[in-house]
TIRO-48319 format. One record per residue (C-alpha): x, z, y; residue number from 0. Coordinates in Angstrom, 3 decimals. Layout:
<pts>
        X        Z        Y resi
        X        Z        Y  NUM
...
</pts>
This chain:
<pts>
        X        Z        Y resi
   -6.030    6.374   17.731    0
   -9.458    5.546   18.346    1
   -8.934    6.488   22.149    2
   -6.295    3.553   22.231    3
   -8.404    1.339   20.251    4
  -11.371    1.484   23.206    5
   -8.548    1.440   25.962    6
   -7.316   -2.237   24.187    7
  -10.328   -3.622   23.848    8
  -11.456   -2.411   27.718    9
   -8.084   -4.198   28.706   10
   -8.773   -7.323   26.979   11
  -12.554   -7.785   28.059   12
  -10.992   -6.981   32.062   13
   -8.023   -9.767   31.423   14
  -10.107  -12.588   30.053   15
  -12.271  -12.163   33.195   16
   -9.115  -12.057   35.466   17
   -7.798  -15.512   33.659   18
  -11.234  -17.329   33.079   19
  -12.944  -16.430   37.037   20
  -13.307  -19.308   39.225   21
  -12.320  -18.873   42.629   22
  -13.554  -21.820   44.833   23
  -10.693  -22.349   47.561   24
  -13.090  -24.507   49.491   25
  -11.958  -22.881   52.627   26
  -11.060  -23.914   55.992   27
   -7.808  -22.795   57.805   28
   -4.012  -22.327   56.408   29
   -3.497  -18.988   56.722   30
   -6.924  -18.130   54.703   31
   -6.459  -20.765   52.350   32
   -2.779  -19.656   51.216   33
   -4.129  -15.845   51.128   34
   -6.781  -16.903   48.642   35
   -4.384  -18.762   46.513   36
   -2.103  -15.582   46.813   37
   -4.898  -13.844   45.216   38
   -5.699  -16.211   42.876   39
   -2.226  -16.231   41.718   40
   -2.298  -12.573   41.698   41
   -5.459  -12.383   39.739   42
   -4.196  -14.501   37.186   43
   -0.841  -12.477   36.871   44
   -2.744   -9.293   36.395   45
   -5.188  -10.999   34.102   46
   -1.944  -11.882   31.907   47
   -0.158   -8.637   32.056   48
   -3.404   -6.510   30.821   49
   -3.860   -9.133   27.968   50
   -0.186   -8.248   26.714   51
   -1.095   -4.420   27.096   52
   -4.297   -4.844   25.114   53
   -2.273   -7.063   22.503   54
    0.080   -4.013   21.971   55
   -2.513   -1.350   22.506   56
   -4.571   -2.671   19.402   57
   -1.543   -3.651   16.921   58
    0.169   -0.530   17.491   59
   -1.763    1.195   14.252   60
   -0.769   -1.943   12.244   61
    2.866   -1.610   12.986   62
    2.993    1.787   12.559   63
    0.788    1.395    8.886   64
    3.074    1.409    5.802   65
    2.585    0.479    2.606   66
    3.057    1.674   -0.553   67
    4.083   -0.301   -4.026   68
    3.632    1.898   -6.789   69
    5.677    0.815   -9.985   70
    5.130    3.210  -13.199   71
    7.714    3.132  -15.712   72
    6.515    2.077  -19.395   73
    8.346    0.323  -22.219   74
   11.535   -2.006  -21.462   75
    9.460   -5.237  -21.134   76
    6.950   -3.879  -19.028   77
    9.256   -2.705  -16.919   78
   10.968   -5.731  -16.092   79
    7.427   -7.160  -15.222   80
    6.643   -4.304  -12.938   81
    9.883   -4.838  -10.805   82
    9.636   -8.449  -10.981   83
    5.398   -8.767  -10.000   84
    6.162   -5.938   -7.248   85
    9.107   -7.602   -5.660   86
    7.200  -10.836   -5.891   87
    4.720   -9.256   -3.122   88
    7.460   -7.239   -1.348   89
    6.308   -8.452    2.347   90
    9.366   -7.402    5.169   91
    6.702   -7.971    7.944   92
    4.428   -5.070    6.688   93
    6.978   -2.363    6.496   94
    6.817   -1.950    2.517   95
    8.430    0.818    0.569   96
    8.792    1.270   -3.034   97
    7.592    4.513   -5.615   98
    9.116    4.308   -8.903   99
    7.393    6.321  -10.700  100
    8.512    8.094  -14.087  101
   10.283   10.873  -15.228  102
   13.756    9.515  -17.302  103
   13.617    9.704  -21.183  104
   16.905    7.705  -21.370  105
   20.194    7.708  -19.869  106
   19.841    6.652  -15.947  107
   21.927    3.578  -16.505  108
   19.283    2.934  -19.470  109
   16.155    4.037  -17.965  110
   12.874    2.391  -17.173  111
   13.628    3.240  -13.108  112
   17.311    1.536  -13.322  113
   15.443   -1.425  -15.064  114
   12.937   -1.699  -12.351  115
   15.524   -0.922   -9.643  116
   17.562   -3.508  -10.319  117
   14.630   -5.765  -10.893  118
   13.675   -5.086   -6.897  119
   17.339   -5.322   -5.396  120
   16.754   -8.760   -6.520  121
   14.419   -9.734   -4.081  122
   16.471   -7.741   -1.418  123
   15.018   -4.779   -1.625  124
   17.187   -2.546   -0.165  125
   17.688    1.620   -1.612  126
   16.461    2.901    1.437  127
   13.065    1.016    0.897  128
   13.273    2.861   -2.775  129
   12.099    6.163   -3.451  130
   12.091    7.613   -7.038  131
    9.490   10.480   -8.610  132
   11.374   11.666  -11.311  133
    8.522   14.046  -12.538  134
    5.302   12.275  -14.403  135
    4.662   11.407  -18.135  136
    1.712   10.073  -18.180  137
   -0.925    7.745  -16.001  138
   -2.299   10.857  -14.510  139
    0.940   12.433  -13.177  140
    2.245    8.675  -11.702  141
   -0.464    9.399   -9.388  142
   -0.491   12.701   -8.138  143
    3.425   12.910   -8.086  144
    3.133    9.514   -6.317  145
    1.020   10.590   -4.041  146
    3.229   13.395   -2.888  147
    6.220   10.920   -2.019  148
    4.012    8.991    0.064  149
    5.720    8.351    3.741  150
    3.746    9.663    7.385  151
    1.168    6.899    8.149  152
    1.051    5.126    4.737  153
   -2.722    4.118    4.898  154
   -2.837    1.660    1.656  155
   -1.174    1.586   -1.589  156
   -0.706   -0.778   -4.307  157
   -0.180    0.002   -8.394  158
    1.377   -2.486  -10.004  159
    1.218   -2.751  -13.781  160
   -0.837   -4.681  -16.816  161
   -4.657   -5.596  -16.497  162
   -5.880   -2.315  -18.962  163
   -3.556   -0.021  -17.374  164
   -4.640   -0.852  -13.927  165
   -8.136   -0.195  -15.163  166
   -6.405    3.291  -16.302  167
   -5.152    3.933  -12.574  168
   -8.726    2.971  -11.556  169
  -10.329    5.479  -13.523  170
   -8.208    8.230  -12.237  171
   -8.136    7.183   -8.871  172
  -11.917    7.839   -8.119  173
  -11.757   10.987  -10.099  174
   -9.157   11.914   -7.589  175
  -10.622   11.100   -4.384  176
  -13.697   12.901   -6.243  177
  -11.876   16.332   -6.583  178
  -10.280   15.731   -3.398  179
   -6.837   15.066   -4.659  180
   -7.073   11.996   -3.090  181
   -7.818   11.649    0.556  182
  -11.306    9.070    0.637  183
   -9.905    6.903    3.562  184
   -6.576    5.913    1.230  185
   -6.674    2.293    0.370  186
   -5.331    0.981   -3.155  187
   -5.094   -2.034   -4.462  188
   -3.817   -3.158   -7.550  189
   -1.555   -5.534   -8.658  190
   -1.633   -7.419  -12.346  191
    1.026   -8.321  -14.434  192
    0.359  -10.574  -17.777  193
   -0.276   -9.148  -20.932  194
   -0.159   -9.425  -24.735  195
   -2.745   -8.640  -27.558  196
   -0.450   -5.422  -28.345  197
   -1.006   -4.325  -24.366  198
   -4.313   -5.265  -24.322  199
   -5.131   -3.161  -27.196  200
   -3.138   -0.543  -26.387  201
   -4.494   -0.468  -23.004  202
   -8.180   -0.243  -24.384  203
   -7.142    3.176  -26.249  204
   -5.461    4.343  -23.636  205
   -8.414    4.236  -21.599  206
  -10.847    5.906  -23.845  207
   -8.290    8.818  -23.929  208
   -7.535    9.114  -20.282  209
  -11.353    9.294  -19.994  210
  -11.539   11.988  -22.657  211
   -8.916   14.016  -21.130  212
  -10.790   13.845  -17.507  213
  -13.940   14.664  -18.924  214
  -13.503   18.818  -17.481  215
  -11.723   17.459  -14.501  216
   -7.951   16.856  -13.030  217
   -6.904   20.454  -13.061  218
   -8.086   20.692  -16.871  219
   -6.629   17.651  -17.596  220
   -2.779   18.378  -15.864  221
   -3.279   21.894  -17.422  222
   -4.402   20.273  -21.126  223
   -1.537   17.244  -22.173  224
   -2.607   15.182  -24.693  225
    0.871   13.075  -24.747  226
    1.766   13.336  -28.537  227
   -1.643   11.737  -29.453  228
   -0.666    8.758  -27.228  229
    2.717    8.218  -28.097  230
    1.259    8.071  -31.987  231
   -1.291    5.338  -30.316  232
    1.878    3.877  -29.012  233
    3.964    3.866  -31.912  234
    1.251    2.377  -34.166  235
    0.773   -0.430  -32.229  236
    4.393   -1.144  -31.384  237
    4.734   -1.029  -35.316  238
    2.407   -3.663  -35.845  239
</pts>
């Protein structure tokens, strides 16, 4: 790739001096005169064809880039934010493709994936553009599970969920490209939806735990669950 990159550039630099050179046609005599203009001509043409090869030569990585939107499943009304925030930056012209990430607790028709399915079909997202990892319960398995559905030459990936979970994905993001789970030269971004006191708070504890359950590592961590202590978290909150 970075062979084609120098080959672009090398093709661009050689056309802008084909289309910008002066040639003085100052000269004396038809048959010289119309051979220089030939040339000129010529010049120019070539000058124009290498500027469309460089053009190609140095978007071709682009086009062939895709992107990732990650959308974790969660409770019913964060759901419905997820699908409607990721569809809201679905872009057609960057080749985007969908992870829904969660493994069903419910009936399909009734799960978090169906909710935030449908939520993306309605900003014509199409199934094919959808893929589904059935596996993870918690913040820490939406990523490496997610990360194994990623498609050939997807170089940047998105999250999309509340402010304190994002923080969460954060956290276990650069723990991950730490202990290699992660390759460095991925790109994520992260993308916010709004949130109430109950998410904020609950987001906060979550947090402090997720931390807690890294502290020997990933492999500890995926080996270790600490789920029932969250969903108590959850509960308590939700009660209030």
């Amino acid at each position: 790739m970075k062979i084609k990159r120098k080959i672009g550039i090398l093709f661009l630099i050689v056309s802008l001096i084909f289309l910008f050179k002066k040639t003085n046609f100052n000269i004396t005599g038809n048959f010289i005169n119309n051979y220089f203009q030939r040339t000129f001509l010529f010049q120019h043409f070539l000058g124009l064809v290498l500027l469309v090869i460089s053009m190609i030569l140095l978007t071709s990585n682009t086009k062939k880039s895709l992107e990732a939107i990650i959308v974790p499943t969660g409770v019913k009304k964060a759901n419905i934010k997820r699908g409607k925030k990721a569809g809201e930056n679905y872009n057609v012209y960057k080749r985007q493709y969908f992870i829904i990430s969660g493994a069903p607790e419910e009936p399909l028709k009734k799960s978090g994936r169906a909710l935030i399915y449908h939520e993306l079909r309605k900003y014509g997202i199409k199934p094919l553009q959808m893929n589904i990892e059935g596996k993870s319960r918690d913040s820490l398995e939406n990523v490496i599970y997610s990360l194994k559905k990623l498609r050939k030459n997807t170089k940047k990936i998105s999250f999309v969920s509340s402010p304190w979970h994002v923080k969460k994905f954060k956290y276990i993001i650069e723990k991950a490209k730490q202990e290699g789970y992660v390759p460095k030269d991925l790109e994520v971004e992260y993308i916010t939806t709004n949130q109430n006191i109950k998410d904020t708070l609950y987001g906060i504890l979550a947090l402090i735990k997720e931390k807690y359950k890294l502290r020997k590592g990933i492999d500890y961590a995926l080996k270790h669950k600490t789920g029932k202590i969250g969903n108590l978290i959850k509960k308590l909150i939700n009660w209030f």
